[in-house]
C-alpha positions as CSV (number, residue, x, y, z in Angstrom):
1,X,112.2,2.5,168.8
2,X,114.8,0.2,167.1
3,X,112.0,-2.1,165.6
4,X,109.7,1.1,164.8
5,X,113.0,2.0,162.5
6,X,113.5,-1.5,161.2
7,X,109.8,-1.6,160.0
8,X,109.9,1.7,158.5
9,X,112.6,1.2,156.5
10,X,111.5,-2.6,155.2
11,X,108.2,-0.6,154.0
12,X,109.7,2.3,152.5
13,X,112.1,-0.3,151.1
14,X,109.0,-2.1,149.6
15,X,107.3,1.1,148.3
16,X,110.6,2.2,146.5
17,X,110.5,-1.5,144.5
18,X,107.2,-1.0,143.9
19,X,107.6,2.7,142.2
20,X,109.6,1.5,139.5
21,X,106.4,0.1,137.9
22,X,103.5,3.0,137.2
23,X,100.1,2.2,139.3
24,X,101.5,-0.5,141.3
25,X,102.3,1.6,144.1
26,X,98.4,3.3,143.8
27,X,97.3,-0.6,143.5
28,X,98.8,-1.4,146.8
29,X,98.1,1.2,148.7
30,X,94.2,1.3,147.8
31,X,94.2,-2.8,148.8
32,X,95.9,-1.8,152.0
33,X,93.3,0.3,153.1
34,X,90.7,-1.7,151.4
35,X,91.8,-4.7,154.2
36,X,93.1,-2.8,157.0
37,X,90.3,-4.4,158.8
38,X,92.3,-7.7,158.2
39,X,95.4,-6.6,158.7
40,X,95.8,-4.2,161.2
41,X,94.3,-6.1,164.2
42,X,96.0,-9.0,163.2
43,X,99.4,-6.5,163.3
44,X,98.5,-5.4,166.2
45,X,98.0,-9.1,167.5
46,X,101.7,-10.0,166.2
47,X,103.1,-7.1,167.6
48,X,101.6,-7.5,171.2
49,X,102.5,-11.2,171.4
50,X,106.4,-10.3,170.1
51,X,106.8,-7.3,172.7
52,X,105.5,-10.5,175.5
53,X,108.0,-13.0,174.7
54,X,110.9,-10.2,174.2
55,X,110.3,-9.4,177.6
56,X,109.7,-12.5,179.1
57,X,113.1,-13.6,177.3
58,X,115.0,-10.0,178.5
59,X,113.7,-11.4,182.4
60,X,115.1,-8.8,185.3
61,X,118.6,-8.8,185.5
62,X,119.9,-10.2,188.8
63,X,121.4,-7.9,190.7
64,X,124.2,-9.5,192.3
65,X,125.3,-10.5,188.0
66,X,128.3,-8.2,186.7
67,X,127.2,-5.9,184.1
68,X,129.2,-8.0,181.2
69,X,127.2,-10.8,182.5
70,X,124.0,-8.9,181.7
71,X,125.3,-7.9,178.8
72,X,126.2,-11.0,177.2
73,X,123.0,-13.0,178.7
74,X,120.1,-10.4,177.7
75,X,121.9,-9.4,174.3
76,X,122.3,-5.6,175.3
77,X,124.0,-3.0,173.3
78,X,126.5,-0.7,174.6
79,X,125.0,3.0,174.2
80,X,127.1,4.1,171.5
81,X,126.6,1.1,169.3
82,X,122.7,1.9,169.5
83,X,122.9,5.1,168.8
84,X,125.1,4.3,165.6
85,X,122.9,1.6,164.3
86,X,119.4,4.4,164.8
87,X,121.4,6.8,162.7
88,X,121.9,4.4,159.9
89,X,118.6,3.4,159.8
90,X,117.4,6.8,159.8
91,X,119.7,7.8,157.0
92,X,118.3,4.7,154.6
93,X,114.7,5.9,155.8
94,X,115.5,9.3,154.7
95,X,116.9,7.9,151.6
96,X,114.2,6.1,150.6
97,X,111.6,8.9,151.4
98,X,113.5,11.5,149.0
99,X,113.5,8.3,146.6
100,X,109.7,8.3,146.1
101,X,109.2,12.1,146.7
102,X,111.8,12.3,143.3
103,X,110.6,9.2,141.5
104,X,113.9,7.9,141.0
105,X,113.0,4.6,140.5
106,X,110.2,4.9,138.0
107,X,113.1,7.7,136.2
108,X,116.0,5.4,136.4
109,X,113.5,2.1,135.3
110,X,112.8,4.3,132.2
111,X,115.8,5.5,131.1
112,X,117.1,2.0,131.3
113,X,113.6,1.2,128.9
114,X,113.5,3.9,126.7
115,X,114.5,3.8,123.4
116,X,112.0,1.0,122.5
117,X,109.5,3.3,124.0
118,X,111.1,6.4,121.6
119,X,110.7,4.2,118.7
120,X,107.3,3.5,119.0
121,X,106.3,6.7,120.1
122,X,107.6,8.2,116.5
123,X,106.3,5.9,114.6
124,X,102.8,6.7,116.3
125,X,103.0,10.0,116.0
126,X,101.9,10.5,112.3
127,X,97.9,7.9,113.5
128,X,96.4,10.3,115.6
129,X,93.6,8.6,117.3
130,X,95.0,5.4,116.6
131,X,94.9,2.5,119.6
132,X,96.7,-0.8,119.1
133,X,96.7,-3.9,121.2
134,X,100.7,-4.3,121.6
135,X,101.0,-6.8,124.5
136,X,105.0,-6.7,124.1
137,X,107.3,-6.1,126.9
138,X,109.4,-2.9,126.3
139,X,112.1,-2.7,128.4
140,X,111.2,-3.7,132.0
141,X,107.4,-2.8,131.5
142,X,104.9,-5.0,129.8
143,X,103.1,-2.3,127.5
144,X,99.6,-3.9,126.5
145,X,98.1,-1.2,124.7
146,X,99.6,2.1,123.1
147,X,97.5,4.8,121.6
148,X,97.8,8.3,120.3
149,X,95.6,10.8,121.8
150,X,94.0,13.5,119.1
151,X,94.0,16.2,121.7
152,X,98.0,15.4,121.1
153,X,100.5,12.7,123.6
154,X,101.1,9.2,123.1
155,X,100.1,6.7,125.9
156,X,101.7,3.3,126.7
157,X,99.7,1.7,129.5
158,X,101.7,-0.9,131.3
159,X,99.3,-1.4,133.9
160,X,95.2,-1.3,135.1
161,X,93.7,-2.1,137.9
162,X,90.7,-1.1,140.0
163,X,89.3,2.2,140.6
164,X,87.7,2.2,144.0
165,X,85.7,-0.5,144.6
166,X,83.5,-0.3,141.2
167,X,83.5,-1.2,138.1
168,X,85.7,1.4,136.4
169,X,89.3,0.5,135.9
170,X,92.7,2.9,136.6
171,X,95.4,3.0,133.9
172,X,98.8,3.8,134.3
173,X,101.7,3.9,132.1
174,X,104.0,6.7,130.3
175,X,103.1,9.4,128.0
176,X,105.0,11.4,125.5
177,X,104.1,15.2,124.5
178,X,100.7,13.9,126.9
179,X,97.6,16.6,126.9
180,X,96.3,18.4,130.0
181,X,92.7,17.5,129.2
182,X,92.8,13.5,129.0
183,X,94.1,10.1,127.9
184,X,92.5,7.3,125.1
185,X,92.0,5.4,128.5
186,X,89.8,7.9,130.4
187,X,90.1,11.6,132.0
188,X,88.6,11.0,135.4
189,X,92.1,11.3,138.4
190,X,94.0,12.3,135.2
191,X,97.0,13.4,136.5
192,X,100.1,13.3,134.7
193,X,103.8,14.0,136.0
194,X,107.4,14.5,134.3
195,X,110.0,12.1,134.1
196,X,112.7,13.6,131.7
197,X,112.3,15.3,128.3
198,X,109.0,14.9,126.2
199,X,108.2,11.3,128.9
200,X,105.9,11.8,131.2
201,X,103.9,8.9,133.4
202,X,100.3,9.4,133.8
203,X,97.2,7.7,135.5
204,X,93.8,8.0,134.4
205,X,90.3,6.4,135.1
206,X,87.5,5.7,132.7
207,X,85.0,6.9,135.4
208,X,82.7,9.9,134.5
């Protein structure tokens, strides 16, 4: 169970790094189950051939050994020390979980980003319909292209990637003052969610 909570928490650990950036998270998960052919017998490979040297290592205590003997030689915990170190590990795991379910990162990676965002966003606001190839890093985020909506919102996509395993492409980025019917990048999956104020980040796909 110890190494079940170890794993957990290094791959919610990974997902919160990877929510700071819009449609990274998405990215990863969709090559994830893209390959998980690949990977998970291969896991399941790495796994099996850990829990055999572990055990073979751990052996069967001898039974005439004293108990601090065992101890010391097969590296065992004393009960309360276990216990400890599993409540820990579920606190960080429940931490992280309630990080993603809020968004934190992505909200705290933008506030820390936003002003040249607010800038740009203002001076957009009087081109509706306007789309310019930007390619400037804002903040943390590399913005390649910003462009103003005429249904009404501003979009700064920061990143694209596949959509599926066709031809259209999947944008991601942050919006401000964004419709509810579509983005300058697409309407299919559009799906947009708040951050703080007028910001919001959004994904959409070109697909029809």
């Amino acid at each position: 169970m110890r190494h079940m909570l170890v794993l957990s928490i290094c791959v919610s650990t990974l997902f919160v790094i990877l929510d700071v950036y819009p449609g990274i998270l998405i990215q990863f998960a969709l090559f994830a189950f893209l390959l998980l052919p690949v990977w998970l017998p291969i896991s399941c490979l790495i796994g099996s051939i850990y829990w055999v040297v572990t055990s073979y290592l751990r052996g069967t205590p001898d039974d005439q050994q004293s108990p601090l003997v065992c101890e010391r030689r097969f590296g065992r915990m004393p009960l309360r020390v276990q216990w400890r170190s599993i409540n820990w590990a579920l606190l960080i795991l429940t931490i992280n979980i309630l990080l993603l379910v809020t968004n934190f990162p992505m909200r705290l990676g933008f506030v820390v980003s936003r002003l040249p965002f607010q800038a740009l966003a203002e001076s957009a606001s009087t081109r509706p319909g306007a789309e310019v190839l930007l390619e400037k890093r804002l903040g943390l985020y590399f913005v390649d292209r910003c462009a103003s909506d005429r249904r009404g919102g501003i979009y700064f996509r920061v990143h694209q990637g596949p959509d599926g395993i066709g031809p259209d492409t999947l944008s991601s980025g942050f919006a401000y003052k964004p419709n509810p019917k579509g983005t300058p990048f697409g309407r299919a999956r559009y799906d947009y969610s708040h951050l703080f104020g007028n910001w919001y980040w959004f994904q959409a796909s070109n697909d029809y």
